[in-house]
Each structure stands twice: as C-alpha cells, then as structure tokens.
C-alpha positions, -999 to 999 in steps of 0.1 A, spaced: 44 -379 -72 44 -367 -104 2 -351 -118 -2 -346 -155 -9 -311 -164 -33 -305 -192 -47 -275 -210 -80 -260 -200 -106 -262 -240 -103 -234 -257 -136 -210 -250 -158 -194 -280 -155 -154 -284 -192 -141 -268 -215 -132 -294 -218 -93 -302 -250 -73 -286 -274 -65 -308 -282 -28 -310 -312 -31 -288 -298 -52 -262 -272 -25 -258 -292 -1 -255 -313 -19 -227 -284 -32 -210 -269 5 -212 -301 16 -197 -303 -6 -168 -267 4 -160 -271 39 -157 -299 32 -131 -280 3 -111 -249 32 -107 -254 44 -70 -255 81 -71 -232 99 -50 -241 107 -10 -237 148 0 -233 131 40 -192 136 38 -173 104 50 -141 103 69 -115 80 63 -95 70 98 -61 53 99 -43 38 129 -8 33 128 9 10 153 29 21 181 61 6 163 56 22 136 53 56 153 85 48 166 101 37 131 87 69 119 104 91 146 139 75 139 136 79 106 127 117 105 150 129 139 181 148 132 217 145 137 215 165 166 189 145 183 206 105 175 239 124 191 222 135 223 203 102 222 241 84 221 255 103 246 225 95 270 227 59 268 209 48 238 220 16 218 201 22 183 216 61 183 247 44 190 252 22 165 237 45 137 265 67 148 290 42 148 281 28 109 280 67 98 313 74 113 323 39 94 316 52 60 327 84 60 359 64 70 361 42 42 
C-alpha cells in the first residue's frame, strides 16, 4: 500500500528576548546549575567473560599461540595456519 507523504508547515523563527528577560532567565540559570559534589565518585565497568577472552587472544604473542598449537588448541591453530598462508603468497 502506497501512504502519501506530505511536508510538516513551516514554523515561525521565536521572537528575540528582550534585555530584561535575559537577564532573568540568565539569572535563574545560574541558580538551577547543580554545583559540583567534593564526595569523589567511582565509575565501575564489567566486562564479559568473552570479552576477557577476546582481549587475551588479541594481546598474546607469537610464542604463546605456538605453544597453544602444539598443545592442542584449534583457534592457535588456525591463526597459525592463515599466517603461514600469507607469508606464502
């Protein structure tokens, strides 16, 4: 089914602030701010397991994948496999 689209009307530019209703509203503004805490927050972040684990493959080296290959691991494996491909090609 096909829905006609039209065009939302055209709004009017607001009206400027006179001076002393800038003023005022400045006023109110600076008392609405919340003013900063001394109590120190701390910010905690959890990071998934898999993640963790994406993060240690990512950072081992060379070494480590070749000892992982040679003791039976399938990722280390094939990593090892598509490096020795392209320094072949």
């Amino acid at each position: 089914m096909i829905n006609s689209v039209t065009n939302a009307p055209q709004t009017q530019p607001a009206a400027r602030a006179t001076t002393e209703n800038s003023t005022t509203e400045s006023q109110e503004s600076s008392k609405s701010k919340p003013q900063p805490s001394n109590a120190k927050t701390k910010d905690t972040v959890n990071i998934s397991n898999a993640s963790l684990a994406a993060l240690k493959e990512a950072t081992e080296t060379a070494a480590q994948t070749a000892n992982e290959a040679r003791g039976g691991d399938h990722q280390a494996q094939r990593l090892l496999a598509k490096q020795a491909a392209l320094k072949a090609s």
